[in-house]
C-alpha positions in Angstrom: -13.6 -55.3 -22.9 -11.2 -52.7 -22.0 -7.1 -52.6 -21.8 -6.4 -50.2 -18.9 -2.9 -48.7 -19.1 -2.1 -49.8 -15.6 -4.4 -52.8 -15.2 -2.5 -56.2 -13.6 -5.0 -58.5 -15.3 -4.1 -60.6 -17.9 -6.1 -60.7 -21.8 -7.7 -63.9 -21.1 -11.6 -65.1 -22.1 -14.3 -63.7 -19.8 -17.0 -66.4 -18.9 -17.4 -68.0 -16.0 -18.0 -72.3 -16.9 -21.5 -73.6 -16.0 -18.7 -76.1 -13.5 -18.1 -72.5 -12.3 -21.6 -71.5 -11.7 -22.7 -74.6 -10.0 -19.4 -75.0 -7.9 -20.4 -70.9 -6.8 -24.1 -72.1 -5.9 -23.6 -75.6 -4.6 -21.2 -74.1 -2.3 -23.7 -71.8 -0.8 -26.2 -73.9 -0.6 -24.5 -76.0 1.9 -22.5 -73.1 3.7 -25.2 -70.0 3.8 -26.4 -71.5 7.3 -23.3 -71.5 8.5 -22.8 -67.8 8.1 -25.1 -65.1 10.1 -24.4 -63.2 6.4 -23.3 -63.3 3.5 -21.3 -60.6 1.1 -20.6 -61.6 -2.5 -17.9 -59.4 -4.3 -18.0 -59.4 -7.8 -14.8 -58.3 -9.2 -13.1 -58.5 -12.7 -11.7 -58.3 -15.2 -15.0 -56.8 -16.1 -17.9 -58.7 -14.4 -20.5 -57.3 -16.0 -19.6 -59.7 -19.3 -20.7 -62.6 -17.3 -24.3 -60.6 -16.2 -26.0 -64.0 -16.5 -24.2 -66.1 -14.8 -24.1 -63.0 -12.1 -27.9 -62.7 -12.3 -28.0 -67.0 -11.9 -25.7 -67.1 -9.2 -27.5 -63.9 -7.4 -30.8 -65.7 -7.6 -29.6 -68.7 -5.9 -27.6 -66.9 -3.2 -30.9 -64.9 -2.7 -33.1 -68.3 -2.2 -30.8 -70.1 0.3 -30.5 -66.6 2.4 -34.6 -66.8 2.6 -34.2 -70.1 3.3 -31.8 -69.9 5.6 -33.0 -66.9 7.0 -29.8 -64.6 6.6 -28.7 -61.7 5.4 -27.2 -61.1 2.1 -25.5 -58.5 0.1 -23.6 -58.1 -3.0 -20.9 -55.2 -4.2 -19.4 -55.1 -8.3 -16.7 -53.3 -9.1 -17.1 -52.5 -12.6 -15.8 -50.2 -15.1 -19.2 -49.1 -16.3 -19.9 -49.8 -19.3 -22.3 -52.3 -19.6 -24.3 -50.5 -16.6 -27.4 -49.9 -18.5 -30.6 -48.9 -16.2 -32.1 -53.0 -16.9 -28.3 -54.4 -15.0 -28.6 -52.0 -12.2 -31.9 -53.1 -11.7 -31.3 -56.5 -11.9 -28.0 -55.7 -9.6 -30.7 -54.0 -6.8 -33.0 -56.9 -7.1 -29.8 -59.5 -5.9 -29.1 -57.6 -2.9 -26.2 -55.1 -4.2 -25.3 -52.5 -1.7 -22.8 -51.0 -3.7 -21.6 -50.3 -7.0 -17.8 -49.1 -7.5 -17.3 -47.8 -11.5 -13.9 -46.4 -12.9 -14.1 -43.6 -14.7 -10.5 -41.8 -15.0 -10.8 -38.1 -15.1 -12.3 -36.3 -17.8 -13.3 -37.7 -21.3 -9.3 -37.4 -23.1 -7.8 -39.1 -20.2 -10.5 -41.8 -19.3 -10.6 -42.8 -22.9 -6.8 -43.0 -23.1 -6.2 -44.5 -19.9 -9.1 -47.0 -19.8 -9.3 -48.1 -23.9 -12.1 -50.3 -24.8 -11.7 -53.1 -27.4 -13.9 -51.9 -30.0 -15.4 -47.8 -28.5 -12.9 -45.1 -29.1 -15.1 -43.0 -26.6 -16.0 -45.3 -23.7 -16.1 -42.3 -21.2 -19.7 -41.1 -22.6 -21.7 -44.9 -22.7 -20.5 -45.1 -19.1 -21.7 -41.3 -18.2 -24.9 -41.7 -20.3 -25.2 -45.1 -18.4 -24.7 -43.0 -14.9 -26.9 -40.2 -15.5 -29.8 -42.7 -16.3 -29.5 -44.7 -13.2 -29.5 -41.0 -11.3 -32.2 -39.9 -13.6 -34.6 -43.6 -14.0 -34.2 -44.9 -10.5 -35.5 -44.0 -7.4 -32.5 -43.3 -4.1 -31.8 -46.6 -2.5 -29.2 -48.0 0.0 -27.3 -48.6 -3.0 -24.1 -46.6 -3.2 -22.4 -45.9 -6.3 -18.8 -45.3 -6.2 -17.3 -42.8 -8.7 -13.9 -43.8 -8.7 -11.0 -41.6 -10.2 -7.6 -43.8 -10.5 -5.2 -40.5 -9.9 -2.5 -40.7 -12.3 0.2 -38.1 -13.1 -1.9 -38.0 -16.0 -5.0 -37.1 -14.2 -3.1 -34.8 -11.8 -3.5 -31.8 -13.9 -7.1 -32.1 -14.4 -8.4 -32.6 -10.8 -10.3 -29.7 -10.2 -12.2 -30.1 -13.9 -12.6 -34.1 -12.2 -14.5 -32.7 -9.1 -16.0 -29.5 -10.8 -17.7 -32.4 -13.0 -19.3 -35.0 -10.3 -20.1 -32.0 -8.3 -22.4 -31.0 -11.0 -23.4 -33.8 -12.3 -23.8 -36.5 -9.3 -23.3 -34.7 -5.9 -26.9 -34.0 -5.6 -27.7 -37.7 -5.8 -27.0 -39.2 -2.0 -25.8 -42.7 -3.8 -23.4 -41.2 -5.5 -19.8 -40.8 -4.5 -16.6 -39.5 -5.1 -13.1 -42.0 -4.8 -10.1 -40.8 -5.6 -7.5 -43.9 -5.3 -3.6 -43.2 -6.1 -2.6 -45.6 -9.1 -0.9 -49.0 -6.6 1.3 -51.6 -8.5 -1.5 -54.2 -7.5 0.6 -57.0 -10.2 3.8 -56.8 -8.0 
């Protein structure tokens, strides 16, 4: 749903098959035991477009672990903007320990760095969606990575980047601050 500037992925359609999802579930059903835990990354393209098949997958993982009796935890890296309040809940209900969402610098750069298909202004849904989760939802274990891709772009606005989540989300113990360097992750 985005086209990043520097992103290595390729345009391609974002589903997961139901061969997918059950190839994901039957594998855990006969390997959880196996395991003393389990850690299930989600990572994209964006993930969040394939919430249901997340949420299906999630619920299985969470049944063998009882059955099982193991532990079991989840992370998404995600760029934020289909984190409404009712995903992140559905997220903490499946385990997810932490929550990593690109937002790059302020609102000009963000929006021109990180373009969404269809939203000219992607960098307010994914604050508003932030500030609910800090607002709706009690503290948990759940950390929520607020991750700045520094950019010679960014550069020049850094201290407006951490005047910003210091206001905003520094308060919040879940919340916090990752600055990464831009890395030529497609070779």
């Amino acid at each position: 749903n985005f086209r990043c500037v520097y992103c290595f992925e390729e345009e391609r359609q974002q589903t997961m098959t139901s061969d997918n999802v059950n190839a994901i579930i039957s594998y855990l059903d006969k390997n959880m035991k196996k395991f003393s835990s389990t850690n299930i990354q989600w990572f994209g393209g964006e993930p969040l477009l394939c919430k249901k098949e997340i949420e299906t997958i999630m619920q299985a993982a969470l049944e063998f672990a009882k059955r099982d009796r193991k532990a079991l935890t989840s992370g998404i890296t995600t760029n934020g903007y289909l984190l409404d309040l009712q995903t992140y809940k559905m997220l903490r209900k499946y385990h997810t320990s932490w929550i990593q969402v690109s937002v790059d610098g302020v609102k000009e750069t963000h929006n021109r760095q990180r373009p969404h298909k269809t939203d000219k202004n992607s960098y307010d849904k994914i604050i508003e969606n932030l500030r609910a989760i800090r607002d709706k939802t009690r503290p948990s274990a759940c950390k929520i990575y607020y991750r700045v891709t520094i950019t010679k772009q960014i550069l020049p606005h850094i201290n407006e980047i951490l005047r910003f989540f210091k206001e905003e989300f520094a308060t919040d113990p879940r919340f916090k601050l990752s600055l990464q360097p831009e890395m030529d992750w497609g070779g």
